[in-house]
C-alpha positions as CSV (number, residue, x, y, z in Angstrom):
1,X,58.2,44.8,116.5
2,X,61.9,44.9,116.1
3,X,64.9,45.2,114.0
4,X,67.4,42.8,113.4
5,X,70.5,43.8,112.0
6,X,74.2,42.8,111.8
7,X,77.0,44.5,112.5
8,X,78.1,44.5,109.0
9,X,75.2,46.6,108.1
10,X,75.0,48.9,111.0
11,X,78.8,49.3,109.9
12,X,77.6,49.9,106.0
13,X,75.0,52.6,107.1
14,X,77.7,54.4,109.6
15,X,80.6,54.2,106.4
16,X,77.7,55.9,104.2
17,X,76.7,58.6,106.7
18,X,80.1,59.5,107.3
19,X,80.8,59.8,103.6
20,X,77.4,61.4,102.4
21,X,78.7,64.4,105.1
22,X,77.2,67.4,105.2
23,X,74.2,65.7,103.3
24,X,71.6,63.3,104.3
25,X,72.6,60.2,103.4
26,X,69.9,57.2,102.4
27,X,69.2,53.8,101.3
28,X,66.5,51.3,101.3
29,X,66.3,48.0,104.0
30,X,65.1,45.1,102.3
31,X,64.6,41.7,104.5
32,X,62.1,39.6,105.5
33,X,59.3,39.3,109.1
34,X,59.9,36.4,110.9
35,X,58.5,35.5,114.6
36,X,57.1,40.0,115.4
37,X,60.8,40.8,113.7
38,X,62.0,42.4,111.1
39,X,65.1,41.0,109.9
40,X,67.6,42.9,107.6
41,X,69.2,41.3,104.4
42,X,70.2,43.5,102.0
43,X,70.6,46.9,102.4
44,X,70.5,49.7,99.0
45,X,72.3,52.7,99.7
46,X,70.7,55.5,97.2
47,X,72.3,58.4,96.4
48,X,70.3,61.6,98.2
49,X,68.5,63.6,94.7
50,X,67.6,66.8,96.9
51,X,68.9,69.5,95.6
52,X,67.8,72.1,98.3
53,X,68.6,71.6,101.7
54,X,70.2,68.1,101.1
55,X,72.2,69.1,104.6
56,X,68.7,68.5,106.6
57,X,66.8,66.6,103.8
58,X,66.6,63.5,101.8
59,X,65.0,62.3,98.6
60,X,64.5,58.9,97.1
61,X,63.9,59.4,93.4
62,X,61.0,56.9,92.1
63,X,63.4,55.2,89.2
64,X,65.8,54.6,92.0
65,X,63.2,53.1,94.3
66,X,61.2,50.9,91.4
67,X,65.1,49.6,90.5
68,X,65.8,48.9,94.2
69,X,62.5,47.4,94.3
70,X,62.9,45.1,91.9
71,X,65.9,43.9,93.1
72,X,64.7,42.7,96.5
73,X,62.1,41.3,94.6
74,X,64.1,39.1,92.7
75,X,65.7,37.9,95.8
76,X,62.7,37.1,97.6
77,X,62.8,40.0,99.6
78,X,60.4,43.2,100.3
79,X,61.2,46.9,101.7
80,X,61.0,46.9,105.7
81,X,62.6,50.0,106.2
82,X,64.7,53.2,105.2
83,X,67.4,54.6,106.6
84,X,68.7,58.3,106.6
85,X,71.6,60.0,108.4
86,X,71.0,63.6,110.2
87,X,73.9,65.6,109.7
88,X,74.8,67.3,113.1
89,X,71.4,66.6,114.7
90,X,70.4,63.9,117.1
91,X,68.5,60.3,115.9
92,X,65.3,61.4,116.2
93,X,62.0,62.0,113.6
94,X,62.0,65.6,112.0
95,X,58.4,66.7,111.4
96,X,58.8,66.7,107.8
97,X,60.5,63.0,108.3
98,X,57.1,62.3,109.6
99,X,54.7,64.3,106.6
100,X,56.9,61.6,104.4
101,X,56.7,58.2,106.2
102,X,55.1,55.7,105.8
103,X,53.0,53.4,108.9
104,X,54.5,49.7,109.4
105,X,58.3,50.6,107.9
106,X,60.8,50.8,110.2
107,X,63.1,54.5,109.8
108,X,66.5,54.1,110.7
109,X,68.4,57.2,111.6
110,X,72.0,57.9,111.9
111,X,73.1,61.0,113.8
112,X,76.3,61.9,112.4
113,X,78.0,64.9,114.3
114,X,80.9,66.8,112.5
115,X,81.4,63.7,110.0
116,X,81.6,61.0,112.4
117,X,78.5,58.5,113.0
118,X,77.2,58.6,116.2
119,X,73.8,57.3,117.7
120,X,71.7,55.0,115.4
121,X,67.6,54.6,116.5
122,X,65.1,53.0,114.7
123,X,61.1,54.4,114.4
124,X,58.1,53.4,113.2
125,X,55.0,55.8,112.4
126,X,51.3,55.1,114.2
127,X,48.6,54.1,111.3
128,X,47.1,57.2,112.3
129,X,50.3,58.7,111.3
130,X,50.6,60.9,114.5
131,X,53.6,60.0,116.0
132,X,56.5,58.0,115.9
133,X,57.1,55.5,118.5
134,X,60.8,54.3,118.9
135,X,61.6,50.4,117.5
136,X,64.2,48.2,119.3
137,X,67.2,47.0,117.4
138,X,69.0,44.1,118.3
139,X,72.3,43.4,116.8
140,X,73.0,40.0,116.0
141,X,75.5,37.8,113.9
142,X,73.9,34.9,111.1
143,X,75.7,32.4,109.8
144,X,75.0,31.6,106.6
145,X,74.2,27.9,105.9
146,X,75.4,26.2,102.4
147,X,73.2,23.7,101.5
């Protein structure tokens, strides 16, 4: 499969890495599947609760992520992914990202290297939950149509 974002939101996620630095920044991906795609809408940025090792670490409270929830559910949309920012360390799955993921969900992650983004890859876990395997992004501008 593959994500589909816009440049707005790759933008949005690159603005929050840079200014969640030296944490882990992180926020929800809601959207929709259409045609073996998953297609960002809406992105949450959540505000990292670790409170150890934030620097190479992340945590989504469960009020924040039944309230983000609930908003993509009111507009008709469900979680495809998260995203996360490593703070001086490349794009790539940490072992304890993988303890914590989920199969199916696409894992966004922004390498951002002495405060400034850098490289953003998408993952996905096996069902088996052995490995990740890297997703394709394509970045693509919608127009919105007013009906």
């Amino acid at each position: 499969m593959t994500l589909a974002l816009e440049h707005r939101q790759v933008n949005a996620i690159r603005q929050h890495g840079e200014a969640d630095y030296p944490a882990e920044a992180c926020g929800l991906i809601g959207g929709t599947v259409e045609d073996g795609r998953k297609v960002a809408v809406l992105l949450v940025p959540l505000v990292n609760r670790r409170t150890d090792s934030a620097r190479n670490r992340y945590l989504i409270d469960p009020e924040s992520f039944r309230r983000a929830q609930e908003k993509l559910d009111r507009d008709g949309l469900q979680v495809i992914g998260v995203y996360h920012s490593h703070p001086d360390h490349p794009p790539t799955p940490s072992a304890f990202d993988r303890e914590h993921a989920w199969p199916w969900l696409s894992y966004l992650i922004l390498g951002v290297a002495r405060g400034r983004a850098g490289e953003i890859k998408s993952w996905t876990l096996s069902q088996d939950r052995a490995a990740f395997a890297e997703e394709p992004i394509t970045i693509e501008e919608r127009k919105v149509v007013w009906q």
